[in-house]
C-alpha positions as CSV (number, residue, x, y, z in Angstrom):
1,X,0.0,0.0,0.0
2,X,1.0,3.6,-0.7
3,X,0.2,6.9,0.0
4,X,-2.2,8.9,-1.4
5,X,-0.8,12.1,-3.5
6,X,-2.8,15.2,-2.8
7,X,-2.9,18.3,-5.2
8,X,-1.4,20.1,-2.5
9,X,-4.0,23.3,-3.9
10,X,-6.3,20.8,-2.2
11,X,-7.7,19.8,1.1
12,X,-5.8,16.7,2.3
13,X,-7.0,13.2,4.3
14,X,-5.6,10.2,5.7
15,X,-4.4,7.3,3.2
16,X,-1.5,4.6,4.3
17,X,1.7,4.7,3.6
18,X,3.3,2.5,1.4
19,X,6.4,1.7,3.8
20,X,6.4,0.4,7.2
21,X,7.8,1.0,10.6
22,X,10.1,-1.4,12.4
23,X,7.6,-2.8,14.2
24,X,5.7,-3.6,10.6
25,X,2.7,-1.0,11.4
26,X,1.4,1.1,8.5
27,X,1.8,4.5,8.8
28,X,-1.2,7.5,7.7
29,X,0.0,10.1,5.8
30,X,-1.4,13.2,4.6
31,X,-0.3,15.5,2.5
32,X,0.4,19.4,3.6
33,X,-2.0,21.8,2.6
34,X,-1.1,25.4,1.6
35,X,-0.2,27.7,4.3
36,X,-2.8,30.0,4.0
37,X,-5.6,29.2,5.9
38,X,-8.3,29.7,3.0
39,X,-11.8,28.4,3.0
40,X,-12.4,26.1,0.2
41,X,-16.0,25.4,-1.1
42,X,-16.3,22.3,1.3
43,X,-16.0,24.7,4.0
44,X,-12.7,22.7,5.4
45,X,-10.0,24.8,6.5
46,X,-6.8,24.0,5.0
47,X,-4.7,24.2,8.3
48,X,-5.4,22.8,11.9
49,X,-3.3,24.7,14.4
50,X,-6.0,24.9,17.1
51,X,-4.5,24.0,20.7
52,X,-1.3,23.1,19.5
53,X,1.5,24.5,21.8
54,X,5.1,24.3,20.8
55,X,8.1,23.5,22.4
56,X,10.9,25.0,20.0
57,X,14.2,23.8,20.0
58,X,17.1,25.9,22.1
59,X,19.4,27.8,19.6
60,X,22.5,25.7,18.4
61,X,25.4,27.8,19.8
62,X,27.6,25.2,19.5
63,X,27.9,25.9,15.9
64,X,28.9,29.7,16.5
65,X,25.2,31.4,15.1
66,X,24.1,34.3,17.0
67,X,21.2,35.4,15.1
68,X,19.8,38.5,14.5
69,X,16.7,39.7,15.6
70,X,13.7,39.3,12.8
71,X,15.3,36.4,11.3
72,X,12.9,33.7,10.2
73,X,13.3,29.9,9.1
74,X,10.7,27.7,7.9
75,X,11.1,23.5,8.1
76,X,9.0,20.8,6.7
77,X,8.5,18.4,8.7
78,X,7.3,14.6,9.1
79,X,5.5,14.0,12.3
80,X,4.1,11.5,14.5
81,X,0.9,11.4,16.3
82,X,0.7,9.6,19.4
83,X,-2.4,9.4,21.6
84,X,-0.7,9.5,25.2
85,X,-2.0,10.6,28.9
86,X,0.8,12.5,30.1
87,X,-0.3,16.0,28.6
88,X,0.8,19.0,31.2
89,X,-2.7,19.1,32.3
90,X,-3.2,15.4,33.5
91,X,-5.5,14.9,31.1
92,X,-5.1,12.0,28.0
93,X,-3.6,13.8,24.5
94,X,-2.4,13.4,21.5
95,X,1.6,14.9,20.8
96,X,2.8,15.9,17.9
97,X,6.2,14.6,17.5
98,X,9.1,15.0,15.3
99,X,12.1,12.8,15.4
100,X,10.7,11.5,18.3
101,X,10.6,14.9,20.2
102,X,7.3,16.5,21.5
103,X,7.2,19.6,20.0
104,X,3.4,20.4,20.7
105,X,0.0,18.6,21.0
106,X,-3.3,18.3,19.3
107,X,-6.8,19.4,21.0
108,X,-8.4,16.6,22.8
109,X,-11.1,16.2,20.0
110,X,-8.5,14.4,17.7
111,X,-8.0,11.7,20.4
112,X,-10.8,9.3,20.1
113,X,-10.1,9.0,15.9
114,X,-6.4,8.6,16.6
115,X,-7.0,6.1,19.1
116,X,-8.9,4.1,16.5
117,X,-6.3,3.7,14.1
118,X,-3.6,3.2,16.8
119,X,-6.1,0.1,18.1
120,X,-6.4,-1.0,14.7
121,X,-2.5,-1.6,14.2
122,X,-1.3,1.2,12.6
123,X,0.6,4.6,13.4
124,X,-1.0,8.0,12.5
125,X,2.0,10.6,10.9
126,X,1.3,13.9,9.1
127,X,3.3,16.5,7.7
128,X,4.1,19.9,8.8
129,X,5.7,23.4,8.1
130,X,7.2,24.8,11.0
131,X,8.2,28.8,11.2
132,X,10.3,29.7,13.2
133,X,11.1,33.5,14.4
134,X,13.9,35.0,16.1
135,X,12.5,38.0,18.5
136,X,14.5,39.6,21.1
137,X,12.9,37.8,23.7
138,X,13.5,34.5,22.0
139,X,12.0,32.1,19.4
140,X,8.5,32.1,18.1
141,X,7.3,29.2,16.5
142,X,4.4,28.5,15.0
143,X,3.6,24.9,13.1
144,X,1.1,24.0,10.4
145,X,-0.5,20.7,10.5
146,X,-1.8,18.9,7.2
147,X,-5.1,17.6,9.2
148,X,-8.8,17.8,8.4
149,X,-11.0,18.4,11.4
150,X,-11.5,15.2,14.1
151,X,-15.0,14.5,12.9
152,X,-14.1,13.3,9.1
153,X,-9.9,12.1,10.0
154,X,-11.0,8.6,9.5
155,X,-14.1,6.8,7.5
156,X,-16.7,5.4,9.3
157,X,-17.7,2.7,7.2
158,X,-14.6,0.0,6.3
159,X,-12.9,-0.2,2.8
160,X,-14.4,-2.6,0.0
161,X,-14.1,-6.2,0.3
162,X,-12.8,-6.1,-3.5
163,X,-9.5,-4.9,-5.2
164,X,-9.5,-1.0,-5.1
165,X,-7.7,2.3,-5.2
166,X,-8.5,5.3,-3.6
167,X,-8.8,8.3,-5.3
168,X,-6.9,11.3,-3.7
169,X,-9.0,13.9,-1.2
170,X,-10.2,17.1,-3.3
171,X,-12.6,19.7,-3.5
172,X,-16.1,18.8,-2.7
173,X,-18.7,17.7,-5.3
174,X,-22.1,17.5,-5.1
175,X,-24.2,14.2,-5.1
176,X,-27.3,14.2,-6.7
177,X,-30.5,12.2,-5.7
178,X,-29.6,11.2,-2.2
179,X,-33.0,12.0,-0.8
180,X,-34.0,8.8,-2.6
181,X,-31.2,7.1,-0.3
182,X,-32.7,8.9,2.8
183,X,-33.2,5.7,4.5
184,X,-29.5,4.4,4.0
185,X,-28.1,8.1,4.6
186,X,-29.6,8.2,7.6
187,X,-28.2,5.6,9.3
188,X,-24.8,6.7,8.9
189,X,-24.9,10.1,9.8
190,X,-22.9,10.8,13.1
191,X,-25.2,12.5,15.8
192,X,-23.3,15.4,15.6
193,X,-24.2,16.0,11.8
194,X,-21.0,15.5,10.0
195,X,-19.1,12.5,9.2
196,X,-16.8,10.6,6.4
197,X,-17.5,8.0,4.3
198,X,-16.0,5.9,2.0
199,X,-17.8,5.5,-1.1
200,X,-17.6,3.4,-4.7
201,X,-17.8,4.6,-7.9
202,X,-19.6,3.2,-10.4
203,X,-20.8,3.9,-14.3
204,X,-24.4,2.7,-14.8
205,X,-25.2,4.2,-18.4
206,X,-24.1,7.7,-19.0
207,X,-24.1,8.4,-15.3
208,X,-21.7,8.1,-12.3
209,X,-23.6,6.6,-8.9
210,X,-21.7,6.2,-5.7
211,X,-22.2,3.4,-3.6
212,X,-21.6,3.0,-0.1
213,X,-20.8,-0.9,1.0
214,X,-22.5,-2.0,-2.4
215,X,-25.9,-0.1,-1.8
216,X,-26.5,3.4,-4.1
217,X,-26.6,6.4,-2.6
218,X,-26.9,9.3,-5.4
219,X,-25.2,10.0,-8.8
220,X,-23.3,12.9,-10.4
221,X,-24.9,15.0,-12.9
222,X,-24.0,14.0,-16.6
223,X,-21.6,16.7,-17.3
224,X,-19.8,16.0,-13.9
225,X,-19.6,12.5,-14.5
226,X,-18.0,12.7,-17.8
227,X,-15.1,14.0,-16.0
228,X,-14.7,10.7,-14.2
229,X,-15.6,8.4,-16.8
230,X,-11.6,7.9,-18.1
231,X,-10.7,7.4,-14.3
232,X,-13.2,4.6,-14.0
233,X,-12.5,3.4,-17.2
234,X,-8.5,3.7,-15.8
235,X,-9.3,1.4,-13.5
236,X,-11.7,-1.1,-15.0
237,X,-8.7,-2.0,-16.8
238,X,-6.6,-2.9,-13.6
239,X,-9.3,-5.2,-12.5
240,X,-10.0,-2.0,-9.3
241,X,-12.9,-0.3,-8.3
242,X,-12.4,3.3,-8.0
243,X,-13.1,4.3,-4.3
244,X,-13.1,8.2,-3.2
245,X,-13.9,9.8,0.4
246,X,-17.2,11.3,0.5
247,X,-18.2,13.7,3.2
248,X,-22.0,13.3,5.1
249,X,-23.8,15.8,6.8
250,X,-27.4,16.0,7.5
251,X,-30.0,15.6,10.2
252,X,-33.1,13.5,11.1
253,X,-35.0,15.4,8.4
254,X,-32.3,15.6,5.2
255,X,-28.6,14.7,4.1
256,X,-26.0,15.8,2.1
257,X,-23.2,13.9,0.6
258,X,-20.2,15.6,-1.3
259,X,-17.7,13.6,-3.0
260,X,-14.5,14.1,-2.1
261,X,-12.6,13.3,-5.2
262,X,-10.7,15.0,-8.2
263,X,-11.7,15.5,-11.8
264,X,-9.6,12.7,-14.3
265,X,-7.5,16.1,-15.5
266,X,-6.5,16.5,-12.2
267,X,-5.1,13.0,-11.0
268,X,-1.7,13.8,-10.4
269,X,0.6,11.2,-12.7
270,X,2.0,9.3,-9.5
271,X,-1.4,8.0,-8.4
272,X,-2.1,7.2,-12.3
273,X,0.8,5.1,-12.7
274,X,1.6,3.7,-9.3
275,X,0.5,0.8,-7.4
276,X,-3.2,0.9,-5.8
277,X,-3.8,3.5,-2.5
278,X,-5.9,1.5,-0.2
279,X,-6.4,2.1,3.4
280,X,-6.4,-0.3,6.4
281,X,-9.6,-1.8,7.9
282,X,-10.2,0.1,11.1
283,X,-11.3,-1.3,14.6
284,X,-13.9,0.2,16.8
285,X,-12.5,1.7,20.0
286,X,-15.0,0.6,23.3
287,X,-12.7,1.4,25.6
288,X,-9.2,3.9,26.0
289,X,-6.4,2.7,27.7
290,X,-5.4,4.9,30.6
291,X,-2.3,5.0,32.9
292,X,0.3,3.8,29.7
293,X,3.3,6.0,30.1
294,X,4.5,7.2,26.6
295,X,7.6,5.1,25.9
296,X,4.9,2.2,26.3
297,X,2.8,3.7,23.4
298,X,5.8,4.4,21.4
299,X,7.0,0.6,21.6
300,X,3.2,0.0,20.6
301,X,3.7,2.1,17.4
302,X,7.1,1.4,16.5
């Protein structure tokens, strides 16, 4: 398995990694949005910054660099996230680590997702853009996290049961003629409105319809459609489905669905020629561990 490659003009999501820790765990990747923090028509931000607090690094006088005042430096950075209870406030938290340092952590509404995929074998990374700024009162850092918000991090429905390859996370499209899947919809919306789904995507005639674990839930419109037909068509050839991320909100009165997926002109040409994105199958959490200390969850992860 490898990762999904992101337009990075687009919002990113979760896909697995193609290599592997020691330990043999699959690792979730995203790819790092822009670092403006523009809407896009999905209403996502592009950046998640919210309650992260940094611990920047000391300056390296060892190598003779004093630094001037107003000088800035910007890193990318891979990084780890590892759901641990030993945040400052005694409360359970996920750090944000890189090269094994904690350098900041996420708000406590990414923990429950994260502890998901770390139950279900495999170790959530990200990437990041730190800044930092020499002051003369020290360093200001600020990091940049390529991370959708908690409630759509990870799918709530498993991967399909036949060959596939996921289509990278883009701007939203509308699905048409869901309220005739009101029924099915229903039942997967989260009671907090909004959730993410993984979807199928099918051509039945001149149309497009998206299926979600085999049943139909709506269809693109015909001009829309055409513009996915050669991806399909792509991987028909391969023996795959075409999977994409599709994003439900809604109500006990009406939901939405917006496909989550790029146009064929828009497939970058490493997910076009490269092996298959798929994504692992994800355990339900009924319980979180408490009391681990973190080199415990590390040797867990790695």
């Amino acid at each position: 398995m490898r990762a999904g490659i992101a337009d990075p003009e687009r919002m990113p999501s979760i896909a697995v990694h193609r290599s592997r820790s020691p330990g043999g765990a699959p690792h979730l990747d995203s790819d790092l949005p822009p670092s403006q923090g523009a809407r896009r028509p999905d209403r996502f931000p592009t950046t998640a910054t919210s309650g992260l607090r940094l611990r920047p690094r000391r300056p390296d006088r060892s190598r003779g660099r004093s630094g001037g005042s107003g000088e800035v430096s910007e890193h990318a950075l891979s990084l780890d996230l590892v759901p641990e209870p030993d945040h400052p406030s005694g409360a359970p938290a996920v750090s944000v680590r890189a090269d094994g340092r904690v350098i900041g952590y996420l708000p406590d509404s990414y923990r429950s997702a994260l502890d998901r995929v770390v139950a279900s074998g495999a170790a959530p990374t990200t990437r990041g853009r730190l800044r930092v700024e020499r002051t003369k009162t020290g360093l200001r850092a600020t990091l940049r996290l390529a991370l959708v918000p908690p409630e759509v991090l990870v799918p709530a429905n498993d991967p399909p049961e036949e060959p596939y390859s996921l289509l990278p996370w883009a701007r939203g499209v509308q699905v048409l003629r869901k309220d005739e899947h009101f029924v099915r919809l229903a039942g997967v919306v989260p009671p907090d409105g909004r959730g993410l789904l993984l979807v199928t995507l099918h051509l039945v005639g001149a149309r497009v319809e998206g299926r979600l674990d085999g049943s139909r839930v709506g269809e693109l419109s015909a001009p829309m459609s055409e513009q996915f037909v050669p991806t399909l068509r792509h991987l028909s050839g391969l023996r795959l489905l075409a999977a994409a991320y599709c994003v439900v909100t809604g109500s006990p009165l009406k939901a939405e669905l917006t496909l989550q997926a790029p146009k064929a002109a828009e497939l970058p040409a490493g997910w076009v020629d490269g092996a298959p994105v798929t994504l692992p199958r994800l355990v339900a959490v009924v319980a979180v561990l408490v009391g681990l200390s973190s080199w415990i969850v590390d040797a867990l992860l790695n």
